[in-house]
Phi, psi and omega in degrees: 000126175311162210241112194270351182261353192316180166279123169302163184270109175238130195291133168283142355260159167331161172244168197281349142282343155313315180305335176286331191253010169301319179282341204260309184295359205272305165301323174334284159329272194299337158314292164315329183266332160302319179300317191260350154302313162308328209275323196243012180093352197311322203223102204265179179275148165075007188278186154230108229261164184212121202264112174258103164271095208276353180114357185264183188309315170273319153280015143295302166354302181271333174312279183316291176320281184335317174259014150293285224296338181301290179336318193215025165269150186301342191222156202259156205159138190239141160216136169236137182288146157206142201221128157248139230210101189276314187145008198256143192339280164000300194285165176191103188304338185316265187008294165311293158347282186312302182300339166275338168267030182233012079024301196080018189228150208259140207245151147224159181214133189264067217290142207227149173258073177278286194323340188264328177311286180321323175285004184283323194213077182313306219287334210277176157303108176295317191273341153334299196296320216282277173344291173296300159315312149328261174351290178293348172263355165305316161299327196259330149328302174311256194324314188300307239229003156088019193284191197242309206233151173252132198240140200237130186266035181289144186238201212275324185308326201279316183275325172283018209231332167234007159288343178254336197281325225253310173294334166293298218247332178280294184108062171213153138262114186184158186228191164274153169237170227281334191253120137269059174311098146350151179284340178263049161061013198242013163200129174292141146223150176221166164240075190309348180263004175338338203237345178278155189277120179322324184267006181272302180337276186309286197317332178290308154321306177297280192300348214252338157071039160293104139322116164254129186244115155008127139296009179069319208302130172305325167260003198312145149093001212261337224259150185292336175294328189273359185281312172299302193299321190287330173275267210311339165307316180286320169326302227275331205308314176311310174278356184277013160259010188249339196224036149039267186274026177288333188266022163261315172322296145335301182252027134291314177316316197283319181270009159206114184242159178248108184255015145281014176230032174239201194235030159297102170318319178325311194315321170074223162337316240253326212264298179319299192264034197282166193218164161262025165315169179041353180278152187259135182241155204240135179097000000 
C-alpha cells in the first residue's frame, strides 16, 4: 500500500500555476521561522551567522529564508553559506556556488577527507562517521573565522523523527533542540526551520528552481540509523490520516514537558513534589 503521507514526487519545472502558490507558503515559511527566532532566541543583533548548505531541499530552504529575514528583521545580522566537500568522486560543489552568488551571499567551501574515513572504517555506521566529521570541521571554521552561530537545516520532522529513534531504540527522551552550546562551549548552532514540515520545505525548494546536489557518497542511507528514521518516518506517516494534527501535537509535547512526572531520579526534588494533575490513572 502506498505511503499516503510520502513526500511527492515533483516534476520539473513548476508550472505557472505552481508558481502562484509560491507567496503564499513563502509567508507560511517565514511566519514560522520569526515565531521560533522569537520564542527561542536563535538570531542577535549583530551575529554572523554561517549556514551550511550541503546542496539538498533544506538547506537552499534555510539559505533563502534566513536571507528574506536579514533584509527586513529588526536587528542587523550577516549570513554567510558554507559546503564541506567529503571527497566523494560524485559531489560537485559548483552548483552551490553558482546560486550563492547570484545571491549575493559568500560562499565557502571545506574540503574534509570523510571519504576516505568511511572506506576506512567498514565495520563503523558511515553516516554516524560522514555527521560527525562535519560537524567537526563546521565548528573548528566557525570558531577560526569568528562567526557567532552556525544555522543547520534540520526541520520539524527531522525532530519528531528522532524524539521516537531516541525513545524507541535508546531508551532516552531527547530531540535536536532548536539552541545548541557546542560542549567546549565555542560555538552556537541553531535551527531555524525547527518548527517547519519537511514537505513545505522540499515544494518551497522546488518553486524557488534550487539544484538539488547529490552528496556522492555510495553508502548514504545504507546505515542502521536510517533504517530507524525511515520506520519512524513511516509510523508517524501511518498514523496521520487517523490523527490530523499529530505532528502539531508532537511538538507541543517536546514545549511542555512535565517533569515531575517522568522517572529520571536526576530530576531530585521535582519528584518529591509532583501533584497527579494531567495523569491518567489505570486500575
Amino acid at each position: 500500500m502506498s505511503n499516503p503521507c510520502a513526500l511527492p514526487t515533483l516534476a520539473y519545472p513548476p508550472t505557472e500555476a505552481d508558481l502562484q502558490t509560491l507567496p503564499a507558503l513563502t509567508r507560511k515559511l517565514a511566519r514560522r521561522l520569526g515565531t521560533t527566532n522569537g520564542a527561542y532566541n536563535l538570531i542577535e543583533d549583530g551575529d554572523r551567522i554561517l549556514v551550511a548548505v550541503s546542496g539538498g531541499k533544506d538547506s537552499w530552504a534555510l539559505l533563502d529564508l534566513l536571507e528574506r529575514l536579514r533584509k527586513r528583521a529588526p536587528v542587523a545580522f550577516t549570513v554567510e553559506a558554507v559546503t564541506v566537500d567529503p571527497g566523494f568522486p560524485q559531489f560537485n560543489p559548483d552548483p552551490i556556488a553558482e546560486v550563492c552568488e547570484g545571491l549575493g551571499i559568500k560562499h565557502h567551501v571545506i574540503p574534509a577527507p570523510i571519504d576516505q574515513m568511511v572506506r576506512t572504517q567498514p565495520e563503523s555506521l558511515p553516516c554516524i562517521i560522514c555527521s560527525r566529521l562535519r560537524r567537526g570541521v563546521l565548528y573548528a571554521f566557525a570558531k577560526q573565522h569568528g562567526y557567532t552561530k552556525i544555522a543547520l537545516g534540520h526541520h520539524l520532522d527531522d525532530l519528531l523523527e528522532t524524539l521516537l529513534i531516541n525513545l524507541f531504540f535508546v531508551g532516552r527522551l531527547a530531540t535536536m533542540p532548536l539552541r545548541l552550546l557546542s560542549d567546549d562551549g565555542a560555538n552556537i548552532v541553531i535551527r531555524p526551520l525547527g518548527t517547519c514540515e519537511e514537505k513545505d520545505l522540499q515544494r518551497y525548494a522546488w518553486l524557488r528552481g534550487f539544484p538539488i546536489v547529490p552528496c556522492g557518497c555510495p553508502l548514504c542511507g545504507c546505515s542502521s540509523l536510517e533504517s530507524r528514521r525511515k520506520q519512524v518516518k513511516d509510523l508517524i506517516a501511518a498514523l496521520q490520516p487517523a490523527i490530523p494534527q499529530i505532528k502539531a501535537s508532537m511538538l507541543g509535547a517536546m514545549g511542555n514537558v512535565k517533569l515531575s512526572h517522568l522517572l529520571d531520579l536526576n530530576l531530585g526534588a521535582l519528584h518529591a513534589t509532583g501533584t497527579d494533575e494531567g495523569v491518567e490513572r489505570l486500575g
